[in-house]
N, C-alpha and C positions, 0 to 999 in steps of 0.2 A: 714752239717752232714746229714739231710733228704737227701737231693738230691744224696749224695753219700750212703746212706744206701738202696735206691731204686736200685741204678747200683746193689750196692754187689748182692743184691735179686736175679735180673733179669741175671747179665754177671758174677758174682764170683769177684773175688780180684784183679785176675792178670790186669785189666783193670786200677784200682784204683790205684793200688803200680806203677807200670810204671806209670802213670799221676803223682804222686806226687812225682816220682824219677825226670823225666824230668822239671815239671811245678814249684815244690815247691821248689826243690833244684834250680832250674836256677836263679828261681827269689830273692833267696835266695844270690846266686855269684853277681845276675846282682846289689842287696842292697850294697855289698862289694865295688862296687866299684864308687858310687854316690859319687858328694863335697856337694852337698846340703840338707835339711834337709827331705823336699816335697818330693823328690823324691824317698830316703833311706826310710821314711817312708813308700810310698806306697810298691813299691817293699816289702821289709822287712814284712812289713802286709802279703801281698797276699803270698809270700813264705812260715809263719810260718802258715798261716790258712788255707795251704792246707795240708799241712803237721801233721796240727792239726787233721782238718776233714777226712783224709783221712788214719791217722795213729794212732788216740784216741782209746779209749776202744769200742765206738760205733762200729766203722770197726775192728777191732782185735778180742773182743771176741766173734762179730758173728762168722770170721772164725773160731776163735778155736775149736766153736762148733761144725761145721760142718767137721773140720777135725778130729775130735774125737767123731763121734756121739755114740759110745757106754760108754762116760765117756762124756759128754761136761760140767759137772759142775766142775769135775778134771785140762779139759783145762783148764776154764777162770780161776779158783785161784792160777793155774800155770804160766797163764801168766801173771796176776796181781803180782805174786811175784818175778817176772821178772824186774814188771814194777818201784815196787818200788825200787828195785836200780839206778833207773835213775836220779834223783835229787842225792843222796851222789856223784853219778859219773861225772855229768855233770857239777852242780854247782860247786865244787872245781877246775874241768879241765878248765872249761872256767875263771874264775879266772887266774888259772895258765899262760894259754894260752894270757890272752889280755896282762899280765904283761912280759910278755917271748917274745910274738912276735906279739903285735899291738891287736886291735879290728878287721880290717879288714881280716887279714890273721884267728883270731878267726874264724869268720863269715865262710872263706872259708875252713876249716879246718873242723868246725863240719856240713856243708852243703855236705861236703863227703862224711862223715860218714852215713848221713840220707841218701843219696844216695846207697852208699853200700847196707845200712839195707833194704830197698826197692825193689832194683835189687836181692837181695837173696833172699828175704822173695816171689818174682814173681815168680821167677825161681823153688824155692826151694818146697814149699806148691804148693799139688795137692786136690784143692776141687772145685767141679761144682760150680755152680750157687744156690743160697738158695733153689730153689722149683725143682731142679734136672729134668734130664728126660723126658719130656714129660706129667712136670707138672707145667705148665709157672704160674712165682708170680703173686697173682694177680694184680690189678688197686688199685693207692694209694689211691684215696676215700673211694670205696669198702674194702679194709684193715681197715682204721679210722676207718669206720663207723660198722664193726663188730667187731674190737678192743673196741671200745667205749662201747659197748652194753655188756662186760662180766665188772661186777661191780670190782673185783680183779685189772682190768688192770688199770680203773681210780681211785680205790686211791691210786695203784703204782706209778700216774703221780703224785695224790698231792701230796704225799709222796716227791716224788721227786725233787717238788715244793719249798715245805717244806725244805726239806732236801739241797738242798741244796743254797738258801738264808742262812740258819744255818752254813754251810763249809764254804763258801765264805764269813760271818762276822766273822765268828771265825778266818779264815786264817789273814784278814784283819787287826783284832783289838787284836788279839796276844800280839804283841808286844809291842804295845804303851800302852795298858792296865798294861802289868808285869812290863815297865820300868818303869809307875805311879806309879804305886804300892812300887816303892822301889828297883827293879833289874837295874843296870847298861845298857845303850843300849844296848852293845855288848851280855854281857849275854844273853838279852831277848832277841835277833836276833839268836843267840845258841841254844837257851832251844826251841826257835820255829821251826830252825832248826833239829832239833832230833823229831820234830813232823813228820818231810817224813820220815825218817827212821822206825819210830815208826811204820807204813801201817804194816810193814810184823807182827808186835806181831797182827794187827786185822788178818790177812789173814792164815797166820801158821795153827789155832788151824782150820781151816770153815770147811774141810771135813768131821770131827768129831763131831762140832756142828750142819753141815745141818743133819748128820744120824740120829739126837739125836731130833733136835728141827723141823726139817722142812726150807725149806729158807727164806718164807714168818718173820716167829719168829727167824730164825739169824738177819734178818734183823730189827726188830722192836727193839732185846737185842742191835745191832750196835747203832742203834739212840737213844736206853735209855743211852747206857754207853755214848753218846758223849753230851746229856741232863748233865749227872751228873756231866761230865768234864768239864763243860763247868762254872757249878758254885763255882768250884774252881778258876775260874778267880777273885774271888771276895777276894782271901787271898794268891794271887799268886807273892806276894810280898816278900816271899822266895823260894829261889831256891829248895828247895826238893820239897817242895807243885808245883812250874812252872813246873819240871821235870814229875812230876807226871800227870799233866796236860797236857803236851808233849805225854806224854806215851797214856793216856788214848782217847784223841781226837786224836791223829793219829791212833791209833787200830780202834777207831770208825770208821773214813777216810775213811783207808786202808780196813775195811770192808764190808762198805758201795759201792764202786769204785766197790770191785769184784763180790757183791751180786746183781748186776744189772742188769749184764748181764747173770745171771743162775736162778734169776727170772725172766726175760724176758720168756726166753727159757722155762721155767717151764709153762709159762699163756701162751705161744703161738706159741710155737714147732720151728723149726729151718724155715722153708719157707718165712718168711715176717719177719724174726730177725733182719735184717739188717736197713728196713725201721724204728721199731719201737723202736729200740735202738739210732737211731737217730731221733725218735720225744721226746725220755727220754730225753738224753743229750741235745737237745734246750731246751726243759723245765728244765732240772737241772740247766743249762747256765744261764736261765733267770732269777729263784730264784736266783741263785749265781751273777748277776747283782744287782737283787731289794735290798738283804741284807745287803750288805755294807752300801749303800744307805740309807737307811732307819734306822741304825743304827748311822750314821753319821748325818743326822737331828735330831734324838733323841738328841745326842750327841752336838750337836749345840743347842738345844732347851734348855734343863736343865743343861748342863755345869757339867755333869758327866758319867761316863762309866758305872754306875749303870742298867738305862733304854738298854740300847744298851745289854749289857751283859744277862737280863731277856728276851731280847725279843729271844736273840742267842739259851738259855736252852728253851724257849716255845718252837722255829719252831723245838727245835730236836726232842722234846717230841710230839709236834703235827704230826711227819710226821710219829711215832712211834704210834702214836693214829688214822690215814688213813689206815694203814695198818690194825690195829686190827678191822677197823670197818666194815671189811669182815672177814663173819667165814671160806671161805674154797675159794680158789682160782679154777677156775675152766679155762682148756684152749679153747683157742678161737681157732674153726676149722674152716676154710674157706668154706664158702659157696658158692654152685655153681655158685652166683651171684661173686663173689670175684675172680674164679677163672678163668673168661672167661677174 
């Protein structure tokens, strides 16, 4: 995701969407059609993590920035409400699809489809390169290092940090937690399920809360609501109270996902949006790694979902407490060291 947020900066998209029409989707067909397990994995890995890196939020809502520079906070929460129909529509198609006509033909089937979205999305979007014209991005160090230096953007990263170790245990322990609790597996595979749907109740209302609150504080009210949803897991052993818990951590989610890339763009204008949307997203990635993790020794250590569940509502609250501990966000200008 860095490495591809540096091209966007430097070459634009159309570089990136062709590589991952050809690279991610090939590899993609070529996982179709392995007997063995080594190999399907590999392929299959490399296909989806290009496709990842190269078609996530990091590479998306830079462009949209940039193709709507007179509205780019409009883009990304239009195209984040885009995105969250992609889980209602994928998940049930692929379902449908393995039981209709194999796994394999699956695989080649939606490996198309990403291919399609790719080849249009090249062809179709007209935006330069981040730094435009005859004003080349700067050098990835030079970025960091004057990224680093506007306090706003580092506790955007712990935030980040924060935030999403918090997403990634909550996604995690959803489940097993409601079903503990008293709901049926299926149920609570349901009620979690309606948590991706739930993205668009966070994302609907943002135009009206950025005018109202600023993005920095949508963003802090995203991780307070998904703090208080999250200690509903603790009486989520009926379905209205899980539904509601569904509701209220996906809006958080779904808010959190679009307000990333329109605080980015806010702390440090569209020219090097690409690079540091993807040093967000490995940082969100890595929190979203450590949490599980660290949730699940809890959980092995005391023999209850109690510590795991406290520690979920701390990191929302905590990443919601980084952001506040900057009064006013100020954006990072590129210095003429940065921009040679």
């Amino acid at each position: 995701g860095i490495v591809t947020g540096r091209v966007l900066d430097r070459r634009g998209q159309r570089p990136l969407f062709l590589l991952a029409a050809v690279a991610g989707t090939g590899a993609m067909l070529i996982a179709s059609w392995q007997r063995a397990l080594l190999p399907f994995a590999i392929a299959y890995a490399a296909g989806c993590g290009l496709v990842g890196a190269l078609g996530f939020y990091n590479i998306t809502q830079a462009v949209a920035a940039r193709a709507a520079p007179a509205a780019p906070a409009r883009a990304i929460i239009w195209l984040t409400l885009f995105g969250a129909f992609s889980s209602p529509i994928y998940l049930p198609l692929t379902a449908w699809l393995v039981q209709a006509a194999g796994w394999r033909a699956t695989i080649r089937i939606e490996a198309g489809t990403v291919l399609a979205a790719f080849l249009v999305a090249a062809a179709a979007i007209r935006t330069p390169g981040g730094s435009g014209p005859g004003r080349p991005a700067g050098r990835p160090a030079g970025v960091l290092r004057e990224a680093w230096q506007n306090p706003a953007l580092r506790a955007w990263l712990a935030a980040s940090l924060l935030g999403g170790a918090a997403v990634g245990a909550l996604i995690v322990y959803q489940i097993p937690v409601t079903d503990q609790a008293g709901l049926p597996l299926a149920v609570a595979a349901a009620v979690a399920g309606f948590r991706g749907l739930a993205q668009l109740a966070g994302r609907l209302p943002l135009t009206g809360l950025i005018k109202r609150l600023g993005t920095r504080n949508t963003l802090v009210l995203a991780y307070a609501v998904g703090a208080a949803a999250t200690l509903l897991l603790f009486a989520s052993g009926t379905l209205a109270l899980a539904l509601v818990l569904s509701l209220f951590a996906g809006a958080a989610i779904g808010a959190v996902y679009s307000l990333q890339g329109v605080y980015a763009h806010e702390l440090a204008g569209p020219q090097n949006l690409g690079l540091l949307l993807g040093v967000q997203q490995a940082v969100f990635v890595a929190g979203g790694a450590v949490g599980p993790a660290a949730a699940g020794a809890l959980l092995g250590v005391t023999g209850s979902y109690t510590p795991a569940i406290t520690v979920i509502a701390v990191a929302f609250a905590g990443a919601a407490g980084a952001l506040l501990l900057v009064a006013a966000p100020g954006r990072t200008a590129p210095s003429p060291t940065t921009e040679r």
